[in-house]
GUDRENSE-977769 format. One line per 4 residues: number of its first residue (from 1); their letters; for each residue y, x, z negated of N, C-alpha, C. Coordinates in Angstrom, 2 decimals. Atoms other than C-alpha are relative to their C-alpha. Last residue first. Layout:
BEGIN
NUM	A	Y/X/Z/Y/X/Z/Y/X/Z  ...
//
This chain:
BEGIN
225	XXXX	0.00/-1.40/-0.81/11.85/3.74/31.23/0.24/1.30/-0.81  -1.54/-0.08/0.05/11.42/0.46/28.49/-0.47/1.62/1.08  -0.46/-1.40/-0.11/7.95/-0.90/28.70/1.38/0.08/0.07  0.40/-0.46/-1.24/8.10/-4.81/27.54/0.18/1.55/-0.19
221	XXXX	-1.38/-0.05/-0.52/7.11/-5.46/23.84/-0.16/0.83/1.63  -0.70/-1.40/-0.32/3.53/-6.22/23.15/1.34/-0.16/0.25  -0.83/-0.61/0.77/2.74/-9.69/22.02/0.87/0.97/-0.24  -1.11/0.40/-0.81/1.40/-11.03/25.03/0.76/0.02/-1.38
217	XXXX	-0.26/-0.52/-0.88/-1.52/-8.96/24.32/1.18/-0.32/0.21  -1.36/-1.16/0.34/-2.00/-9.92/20.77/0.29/0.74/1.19  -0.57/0.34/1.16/-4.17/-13.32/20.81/0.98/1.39/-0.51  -0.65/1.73/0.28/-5.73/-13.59/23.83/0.50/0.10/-0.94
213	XXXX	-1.12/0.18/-1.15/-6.78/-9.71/24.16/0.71/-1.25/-0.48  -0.13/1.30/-0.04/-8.29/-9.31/20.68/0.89/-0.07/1.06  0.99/0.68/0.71/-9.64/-5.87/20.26/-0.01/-1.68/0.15  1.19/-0.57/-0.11/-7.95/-3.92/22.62/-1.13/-1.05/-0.21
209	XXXX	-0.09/0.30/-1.71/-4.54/-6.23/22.33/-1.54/0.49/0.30  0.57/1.03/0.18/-5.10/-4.82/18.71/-0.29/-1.35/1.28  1.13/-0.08/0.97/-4.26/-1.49/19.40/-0.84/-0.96/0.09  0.71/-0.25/-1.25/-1.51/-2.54/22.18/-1.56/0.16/-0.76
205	XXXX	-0.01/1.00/-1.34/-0.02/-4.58/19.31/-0.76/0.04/0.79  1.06/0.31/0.52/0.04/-1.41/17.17/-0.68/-1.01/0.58  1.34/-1.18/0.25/1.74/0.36/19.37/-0.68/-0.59/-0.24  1.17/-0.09/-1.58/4.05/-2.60/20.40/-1.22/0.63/-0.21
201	XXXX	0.19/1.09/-0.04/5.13/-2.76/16.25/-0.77/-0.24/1.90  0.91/-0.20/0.39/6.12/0.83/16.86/-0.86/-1.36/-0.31  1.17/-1.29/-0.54/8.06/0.45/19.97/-1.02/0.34/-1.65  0.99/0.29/-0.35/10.05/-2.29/17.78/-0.96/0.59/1.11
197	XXXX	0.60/1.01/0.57/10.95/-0.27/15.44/-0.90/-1.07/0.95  -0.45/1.13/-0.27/12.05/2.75/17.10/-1.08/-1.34/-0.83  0.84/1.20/0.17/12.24/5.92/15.65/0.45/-1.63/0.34  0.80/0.43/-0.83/14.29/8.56/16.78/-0.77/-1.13/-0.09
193	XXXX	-1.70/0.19/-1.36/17.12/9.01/14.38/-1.13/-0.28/1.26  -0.72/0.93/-0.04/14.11/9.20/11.54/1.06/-0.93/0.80  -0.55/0.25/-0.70/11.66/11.42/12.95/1.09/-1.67/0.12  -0.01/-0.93/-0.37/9.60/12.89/9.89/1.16/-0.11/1.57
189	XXXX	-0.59/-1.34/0.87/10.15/10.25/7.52/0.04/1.00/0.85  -1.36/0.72/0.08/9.64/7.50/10.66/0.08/1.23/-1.27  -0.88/-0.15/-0.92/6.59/9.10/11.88/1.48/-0.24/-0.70  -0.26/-1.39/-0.37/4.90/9.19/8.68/1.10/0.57/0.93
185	XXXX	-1.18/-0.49/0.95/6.02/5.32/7.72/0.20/1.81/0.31  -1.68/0.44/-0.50/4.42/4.67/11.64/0.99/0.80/-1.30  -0.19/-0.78/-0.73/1.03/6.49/10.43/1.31/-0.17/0.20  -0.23/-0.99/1.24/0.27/4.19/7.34/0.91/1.75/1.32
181	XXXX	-1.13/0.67/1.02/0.89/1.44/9.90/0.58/1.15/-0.80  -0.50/0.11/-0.54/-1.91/2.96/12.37/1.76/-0.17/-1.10  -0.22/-0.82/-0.45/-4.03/3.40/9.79/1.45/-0.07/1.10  -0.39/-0.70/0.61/-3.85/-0.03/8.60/0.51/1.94/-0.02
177	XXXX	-1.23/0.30/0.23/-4.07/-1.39/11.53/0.72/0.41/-0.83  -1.08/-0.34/-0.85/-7.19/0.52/12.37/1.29/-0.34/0.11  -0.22/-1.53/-0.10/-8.80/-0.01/9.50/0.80/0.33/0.79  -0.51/-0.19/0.97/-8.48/-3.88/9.61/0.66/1.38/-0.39
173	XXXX	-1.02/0.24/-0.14/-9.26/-3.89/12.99/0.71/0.14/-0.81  -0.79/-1.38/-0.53/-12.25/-1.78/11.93/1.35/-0.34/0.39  -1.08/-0.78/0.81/-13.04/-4.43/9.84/0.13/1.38/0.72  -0.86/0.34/0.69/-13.10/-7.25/11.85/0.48/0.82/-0.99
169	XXXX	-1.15/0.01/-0.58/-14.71/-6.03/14.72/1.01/-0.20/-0.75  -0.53/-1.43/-0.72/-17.77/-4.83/12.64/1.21/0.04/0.29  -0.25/-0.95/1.50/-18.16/-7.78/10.86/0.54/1.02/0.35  -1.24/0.52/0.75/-18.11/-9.86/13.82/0.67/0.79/-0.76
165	XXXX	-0.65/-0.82/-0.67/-20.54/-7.58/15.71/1.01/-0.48/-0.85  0.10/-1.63/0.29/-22.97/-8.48/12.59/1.57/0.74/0.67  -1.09/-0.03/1.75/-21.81/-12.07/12.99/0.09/1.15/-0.36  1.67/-0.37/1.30/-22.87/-12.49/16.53/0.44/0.56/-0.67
161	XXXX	1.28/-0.81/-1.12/-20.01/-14.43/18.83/-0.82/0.59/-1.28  0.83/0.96/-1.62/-17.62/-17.62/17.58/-1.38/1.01/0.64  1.48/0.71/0.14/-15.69/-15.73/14.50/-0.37/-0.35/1.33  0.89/-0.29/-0.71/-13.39/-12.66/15.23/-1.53/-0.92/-0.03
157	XXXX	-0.46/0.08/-1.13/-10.08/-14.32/14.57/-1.38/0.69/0.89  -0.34/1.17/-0.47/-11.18/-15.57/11.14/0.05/0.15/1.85  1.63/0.98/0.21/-12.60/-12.09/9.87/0.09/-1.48/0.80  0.86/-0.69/-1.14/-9.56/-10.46/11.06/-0.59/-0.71/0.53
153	XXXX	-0.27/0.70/-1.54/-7.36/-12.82/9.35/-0.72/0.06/1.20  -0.05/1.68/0.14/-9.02/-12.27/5.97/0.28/-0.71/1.61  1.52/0.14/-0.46/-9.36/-8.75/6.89/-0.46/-1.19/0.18  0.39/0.04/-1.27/-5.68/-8.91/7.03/-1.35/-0.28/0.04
149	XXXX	-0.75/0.80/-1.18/-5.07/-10.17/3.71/0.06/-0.08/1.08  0.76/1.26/-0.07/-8.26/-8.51/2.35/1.01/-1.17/0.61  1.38/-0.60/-0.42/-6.65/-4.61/2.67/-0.67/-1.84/0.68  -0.64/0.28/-1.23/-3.12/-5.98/1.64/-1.07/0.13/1.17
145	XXXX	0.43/1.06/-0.22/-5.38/-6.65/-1.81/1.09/-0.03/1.46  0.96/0.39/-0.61/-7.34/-3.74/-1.44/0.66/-1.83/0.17  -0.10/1.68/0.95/-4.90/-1.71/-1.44/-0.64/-0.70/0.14  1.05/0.67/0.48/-6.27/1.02/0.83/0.42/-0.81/-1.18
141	XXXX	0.37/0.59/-1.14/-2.83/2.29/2.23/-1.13/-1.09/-0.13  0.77/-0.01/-0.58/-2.81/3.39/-1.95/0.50/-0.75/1.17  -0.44/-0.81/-1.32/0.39/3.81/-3.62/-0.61/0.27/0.64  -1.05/0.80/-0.11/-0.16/0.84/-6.62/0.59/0.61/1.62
137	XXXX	0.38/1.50/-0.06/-3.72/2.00/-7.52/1.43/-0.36/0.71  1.23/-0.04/-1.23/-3.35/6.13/-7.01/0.48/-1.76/0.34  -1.00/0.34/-1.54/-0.27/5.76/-9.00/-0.66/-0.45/1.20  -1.06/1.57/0.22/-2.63/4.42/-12.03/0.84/0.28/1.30
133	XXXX	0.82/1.20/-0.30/-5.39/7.05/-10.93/0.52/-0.80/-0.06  -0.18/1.08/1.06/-3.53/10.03/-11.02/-0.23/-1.55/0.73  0.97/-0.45/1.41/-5.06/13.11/-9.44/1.04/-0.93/-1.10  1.19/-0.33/0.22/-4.86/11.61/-5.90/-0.83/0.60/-1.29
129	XXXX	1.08/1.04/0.09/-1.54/9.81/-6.18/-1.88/0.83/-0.13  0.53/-0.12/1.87/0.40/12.99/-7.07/-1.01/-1.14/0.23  0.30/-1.04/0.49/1.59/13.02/-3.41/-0.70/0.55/-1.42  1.79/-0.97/-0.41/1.18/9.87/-2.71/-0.16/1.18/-0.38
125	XXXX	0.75/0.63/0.59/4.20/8.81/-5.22/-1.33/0.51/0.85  0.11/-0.87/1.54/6.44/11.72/-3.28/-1.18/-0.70/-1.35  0.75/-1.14/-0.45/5.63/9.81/0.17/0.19/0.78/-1.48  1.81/0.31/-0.42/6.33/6.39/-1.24/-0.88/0.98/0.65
121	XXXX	0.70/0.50/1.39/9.53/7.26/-2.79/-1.39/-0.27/0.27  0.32/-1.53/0.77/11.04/9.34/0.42/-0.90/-0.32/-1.20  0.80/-1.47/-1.15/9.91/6.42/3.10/-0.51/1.07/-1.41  2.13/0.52/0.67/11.32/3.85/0.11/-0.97/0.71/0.69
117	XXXX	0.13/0.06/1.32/15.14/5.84/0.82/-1.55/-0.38/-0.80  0.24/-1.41/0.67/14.83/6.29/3.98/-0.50/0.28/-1.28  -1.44/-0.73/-0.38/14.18/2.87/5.23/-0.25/1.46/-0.46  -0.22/-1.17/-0.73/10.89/0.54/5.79/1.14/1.03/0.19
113	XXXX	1.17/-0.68/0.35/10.57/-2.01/3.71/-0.20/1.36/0.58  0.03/0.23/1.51/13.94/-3.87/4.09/-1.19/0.77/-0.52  -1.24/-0.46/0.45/14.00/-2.40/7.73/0.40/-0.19/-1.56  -1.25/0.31/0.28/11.04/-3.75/8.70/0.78/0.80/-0.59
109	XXXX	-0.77/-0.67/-0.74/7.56/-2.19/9.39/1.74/-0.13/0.31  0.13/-1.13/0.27/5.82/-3.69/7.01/0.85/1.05/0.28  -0.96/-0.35/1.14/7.70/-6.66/7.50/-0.24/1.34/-0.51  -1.47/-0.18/-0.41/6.80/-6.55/11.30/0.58/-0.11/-1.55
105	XXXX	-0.43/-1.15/-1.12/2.78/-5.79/10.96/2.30/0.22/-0.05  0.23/-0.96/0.88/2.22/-8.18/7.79/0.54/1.56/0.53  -0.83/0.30/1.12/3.82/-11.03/9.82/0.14/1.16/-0.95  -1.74/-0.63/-0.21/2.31/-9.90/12.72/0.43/-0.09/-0.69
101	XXXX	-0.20/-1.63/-0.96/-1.12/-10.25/11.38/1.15/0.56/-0.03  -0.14/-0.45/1.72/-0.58/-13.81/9.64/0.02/1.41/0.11  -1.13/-0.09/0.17/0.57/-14.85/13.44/0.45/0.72/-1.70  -1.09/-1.01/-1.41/-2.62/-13.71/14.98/1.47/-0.25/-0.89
97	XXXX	0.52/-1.11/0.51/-4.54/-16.03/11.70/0.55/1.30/0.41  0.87/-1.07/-1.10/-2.60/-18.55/12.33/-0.41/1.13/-0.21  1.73/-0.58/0.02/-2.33/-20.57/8.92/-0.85/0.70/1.02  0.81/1.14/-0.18/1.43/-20.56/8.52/-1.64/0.06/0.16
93	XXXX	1.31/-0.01/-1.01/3.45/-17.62/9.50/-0.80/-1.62/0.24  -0.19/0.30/-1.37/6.11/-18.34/7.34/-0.17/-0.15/1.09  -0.11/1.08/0.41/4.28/-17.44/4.07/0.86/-1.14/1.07  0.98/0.66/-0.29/3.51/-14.45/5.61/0.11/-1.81/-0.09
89	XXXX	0.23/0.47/-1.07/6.94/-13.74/5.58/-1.24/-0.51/1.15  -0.72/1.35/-0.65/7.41/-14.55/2.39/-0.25/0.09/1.31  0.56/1.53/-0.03/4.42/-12.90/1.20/0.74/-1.06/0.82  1.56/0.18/-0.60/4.93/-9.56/2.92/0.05/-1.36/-0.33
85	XXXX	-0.29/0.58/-1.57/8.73/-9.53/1.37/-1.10/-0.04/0.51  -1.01/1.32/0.14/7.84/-9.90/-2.46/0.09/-0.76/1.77  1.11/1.47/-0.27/4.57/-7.76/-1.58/1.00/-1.36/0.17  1.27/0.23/-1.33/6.53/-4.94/-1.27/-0.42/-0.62/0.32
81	XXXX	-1.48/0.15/-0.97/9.23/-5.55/-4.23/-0.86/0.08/1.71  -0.68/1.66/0.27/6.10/-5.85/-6.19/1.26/-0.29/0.82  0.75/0.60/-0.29/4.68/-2.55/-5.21/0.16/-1.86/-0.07  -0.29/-0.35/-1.28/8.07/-0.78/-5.87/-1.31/-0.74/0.87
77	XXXX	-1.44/0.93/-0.75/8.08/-1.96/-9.26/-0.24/0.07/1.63  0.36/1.05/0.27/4.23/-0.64/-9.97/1.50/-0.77/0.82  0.54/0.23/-1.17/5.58/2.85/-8.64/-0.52/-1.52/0.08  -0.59/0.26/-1.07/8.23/2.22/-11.36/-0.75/-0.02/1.37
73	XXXX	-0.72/0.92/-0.08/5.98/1.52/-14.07/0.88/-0.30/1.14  1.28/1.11/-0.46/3.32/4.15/-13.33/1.10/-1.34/0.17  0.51/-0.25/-1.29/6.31/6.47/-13.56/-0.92/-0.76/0.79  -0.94/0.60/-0.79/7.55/5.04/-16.69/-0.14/0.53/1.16
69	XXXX	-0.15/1.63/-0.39/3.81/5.65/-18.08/1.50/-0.59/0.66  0.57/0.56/-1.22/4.63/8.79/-17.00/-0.38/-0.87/-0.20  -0.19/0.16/-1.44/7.33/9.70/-18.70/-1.28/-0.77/0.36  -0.16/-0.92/0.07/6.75/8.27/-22.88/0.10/0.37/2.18
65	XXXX	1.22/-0.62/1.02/5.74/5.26/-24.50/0.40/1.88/0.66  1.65/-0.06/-0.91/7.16/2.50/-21.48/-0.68/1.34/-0.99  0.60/0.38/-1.20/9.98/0.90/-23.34/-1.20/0.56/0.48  0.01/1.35/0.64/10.90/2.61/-26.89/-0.55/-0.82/0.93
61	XXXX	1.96/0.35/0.83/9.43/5.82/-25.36/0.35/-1.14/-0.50  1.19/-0.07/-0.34/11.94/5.52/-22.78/-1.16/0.15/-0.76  0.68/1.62/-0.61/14.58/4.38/-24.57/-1.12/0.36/0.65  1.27/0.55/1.25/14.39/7.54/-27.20/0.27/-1.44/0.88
57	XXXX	1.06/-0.40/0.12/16.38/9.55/-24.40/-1.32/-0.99/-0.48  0.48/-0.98/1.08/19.31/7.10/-24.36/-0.86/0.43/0.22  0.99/1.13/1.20/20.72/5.09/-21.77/-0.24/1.44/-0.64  -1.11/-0.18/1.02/23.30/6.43/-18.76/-0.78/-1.03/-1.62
53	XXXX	0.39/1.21/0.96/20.30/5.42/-16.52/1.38/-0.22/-0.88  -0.28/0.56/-0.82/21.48/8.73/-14.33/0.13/-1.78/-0.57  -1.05/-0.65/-0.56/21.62/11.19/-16.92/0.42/-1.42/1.01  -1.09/0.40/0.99/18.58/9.30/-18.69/1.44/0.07/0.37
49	XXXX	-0.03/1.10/-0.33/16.76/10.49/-15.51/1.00/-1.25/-1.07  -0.51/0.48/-1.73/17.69/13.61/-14.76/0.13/-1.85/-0.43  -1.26/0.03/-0.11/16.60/14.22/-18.47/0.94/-0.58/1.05  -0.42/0.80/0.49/13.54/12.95/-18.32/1.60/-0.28/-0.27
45	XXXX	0.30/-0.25/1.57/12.82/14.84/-15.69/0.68/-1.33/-0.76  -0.53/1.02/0.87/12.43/14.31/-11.71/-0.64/0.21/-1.00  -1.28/-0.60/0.64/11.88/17.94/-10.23/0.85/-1.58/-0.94  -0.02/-1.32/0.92/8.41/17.14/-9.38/1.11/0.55/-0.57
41	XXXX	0.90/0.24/1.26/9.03/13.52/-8.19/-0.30/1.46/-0.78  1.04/0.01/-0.45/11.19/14.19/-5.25/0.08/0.01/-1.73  0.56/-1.24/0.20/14.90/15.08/-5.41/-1.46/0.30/0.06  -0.58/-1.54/-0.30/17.05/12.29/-4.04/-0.73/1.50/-0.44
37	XXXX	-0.30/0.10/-1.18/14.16/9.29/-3.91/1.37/1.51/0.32  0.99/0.07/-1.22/12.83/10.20/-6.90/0.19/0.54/1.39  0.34/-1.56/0.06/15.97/10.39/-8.87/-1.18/0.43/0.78  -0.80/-0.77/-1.31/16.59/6.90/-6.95/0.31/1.39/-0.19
33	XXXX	0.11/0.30/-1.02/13.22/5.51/-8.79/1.02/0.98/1.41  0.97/-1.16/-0.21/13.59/7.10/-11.91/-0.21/-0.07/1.23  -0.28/-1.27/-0.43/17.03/5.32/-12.01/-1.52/0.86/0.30  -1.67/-0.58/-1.34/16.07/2.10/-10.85/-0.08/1.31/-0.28
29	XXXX	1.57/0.04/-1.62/12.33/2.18/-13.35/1.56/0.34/1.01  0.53/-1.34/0.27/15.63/3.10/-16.51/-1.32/-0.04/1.15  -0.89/-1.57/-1.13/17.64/0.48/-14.97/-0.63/0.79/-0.51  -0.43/0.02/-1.71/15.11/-2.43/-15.03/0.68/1.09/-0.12
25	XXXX	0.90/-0.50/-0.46/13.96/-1.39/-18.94/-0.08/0.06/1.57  0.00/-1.89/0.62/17.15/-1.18/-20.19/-1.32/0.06/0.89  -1.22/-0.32/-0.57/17.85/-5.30/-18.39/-0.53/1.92/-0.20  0.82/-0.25/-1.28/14.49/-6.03/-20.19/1.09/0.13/0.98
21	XXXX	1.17/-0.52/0.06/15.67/-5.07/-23.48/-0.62/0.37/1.11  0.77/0.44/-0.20/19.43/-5.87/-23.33/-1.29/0.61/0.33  0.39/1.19/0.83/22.05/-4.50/-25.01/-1.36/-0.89/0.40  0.21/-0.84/1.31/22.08/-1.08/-23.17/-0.18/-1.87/-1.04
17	XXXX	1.42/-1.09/-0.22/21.01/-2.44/-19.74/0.31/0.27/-1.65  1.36/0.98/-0.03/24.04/-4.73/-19.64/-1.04/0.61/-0.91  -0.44/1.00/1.35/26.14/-2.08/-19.88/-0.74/-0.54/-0.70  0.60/-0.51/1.16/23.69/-0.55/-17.26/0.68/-0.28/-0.95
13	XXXX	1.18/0.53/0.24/24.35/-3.78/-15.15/-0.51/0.94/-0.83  0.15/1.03/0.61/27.92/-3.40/-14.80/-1.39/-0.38/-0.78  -0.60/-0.04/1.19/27.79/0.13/-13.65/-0.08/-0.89/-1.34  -1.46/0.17/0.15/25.67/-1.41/-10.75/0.45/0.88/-1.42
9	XXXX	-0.87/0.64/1.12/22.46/-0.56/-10.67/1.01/0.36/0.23  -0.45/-0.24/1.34/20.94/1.66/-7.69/0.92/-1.42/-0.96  -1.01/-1.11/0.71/19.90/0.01/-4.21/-0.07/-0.13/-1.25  -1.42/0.33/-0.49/16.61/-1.66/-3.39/1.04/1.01/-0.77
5	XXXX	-0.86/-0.18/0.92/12.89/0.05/-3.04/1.72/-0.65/0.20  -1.17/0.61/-0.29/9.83/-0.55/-1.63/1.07/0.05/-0.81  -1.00/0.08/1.32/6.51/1.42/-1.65/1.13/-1.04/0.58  -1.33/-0.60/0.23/3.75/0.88/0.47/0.62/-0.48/-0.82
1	X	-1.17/0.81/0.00/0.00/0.00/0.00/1.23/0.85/0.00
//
C-alpha cells in the first residue's frame, strides 16, 4: 500500500495542539511526517520533531510511549488518508467490476495521492519496512486489503471459462497491476518534471487490455507523437 500525506498544521492548530489531546497527537504524526518528507527518516529525531510540533519532548511518550511507536503511528496516518480517497472513488464506481479497477488505478495515481511530498514519505517508510514489521504492515504494495479489492474485481471479470484458468487470470492481474502501480510512484520520484499521469494510467490499461480486451482496451489514452 501507499502513503498519503496533506500539508503541515497551521500555527493555529498547534495552539490548539497544546490544550488538546487528540489535536497534540495530530500535529506531533504532521510534524514527523513533513520531517520525513524534508530529510528522510534516518535523520528524523525527536528533536527535529518537537522543533517542528512546537510541543514538548515528554508529549511523545505521553501519546504514542516513545519514537517509533510515533512512527508506526504516522505511517498508519498516511494509510488512512490513502484509503480515504480509494474508497470514495471507488465508491463512485458502482458495482462494475472494470470501473472498480480504474477507480483504484486513477486515485492511485492522482495527484492527491501521488505528489512529492507522499512519493518522499512512502519511499523512506519502505526503506525500514523490511526489518520492522508494524511499518512493514501499513507500507506494503502487498496490502492485502488493496490486494482483495482488485482481486475481488479480477475474480468477477474473469468468471464464464475454466475456474483454474480463472484463478490464474485473476491473480496475476492483480499482480501485475499492482506491480505496475508500485512502479509508476518509482518513476515519478525519480522523474518528476517528466511524468505524465495520464500516460501512466494508459500503461497500465494496455497491461490489462492484454488480459481483458472488452473491458480495458477502449480505455487507453490516444498515442500522443
Amino acid at each position: 500500500m501507499k502513503t498519503n500525506t496533506k500539508k503541515s498544521d497551521s500555527s493555529d492548530q498547534k495552539r490548539t495542539a497544546r490544550r488538546n489531546p487528540k489535536a497534540s497527537k495530530e500535529t506531533l504524526i504532521r510534524a514527523t511526517l513533513d520531517t520525513i518528507a524534508e530529510i528522510g527518516i534516518t535523520d528524523t529525531t525527536v528533536s527535529k520533531i518537537i522543533q517542528k510540533a512546537e510541543l514538548s519532548r515528554g508529549m511523545i511518550h505521553l501519546h504514542f510511549g516513545g519514537k517509533d511507536q510515533l512512527l508506526v503511528a504516522a505511517v498508519h496516518s498516511t494509510s488512512i488518508e490513502y484509503y480515504q480517497e480509494v474508497d470514495r472513488r471507488v465508491a463512485m464506481a458502482g458495482n462494475n467490476p472494470a470501473d472498480i479497477v480504474m477507480a483504484v488505478i486513477e486515485a492511485d495515481l492522482s495527484e492527491t495521492l501521488l505528489n512529492e511530498r507522499s512519493v518522499r514519505i512512502w519511499h523512506a517508510f519502505r526503506g525500514v519496512a523490511r526489518t520492522n514489521p508494524e511499518i512493514a504492515r501499513y507500507s506494503s504494495t502487498r496490502d492485502r486489503r488493496l490486494r482483495d479489492m482488485i482481486r475481488g474485481a479480477f475474480d468477477t471479470l474473469a468468471e464464464g471459462g475454466d475456474p483454474d484458468e480463472a484463478r490464474v487470470l485473476a491473480r496475476d492481474a492483480t499482480s501485475g497491476t499492482l506491480a505496475l502501480l508500485e512502479g509508476m510512484w518509482v518513476d515519478f520520484m525519480s522523474n518528476t518534471d517528466d511524468f505524465s499521469r495520464p500516460v501512466a494510467v494508459s500503461i497500465v490499461c494496455r497491461f490489462l487490455a492484454g488480459l481483458f480486451p472488452s473491458h480495458f482496451e477502449n480505455r487507453r489514452q490516444p498515442e500522443t507523437p
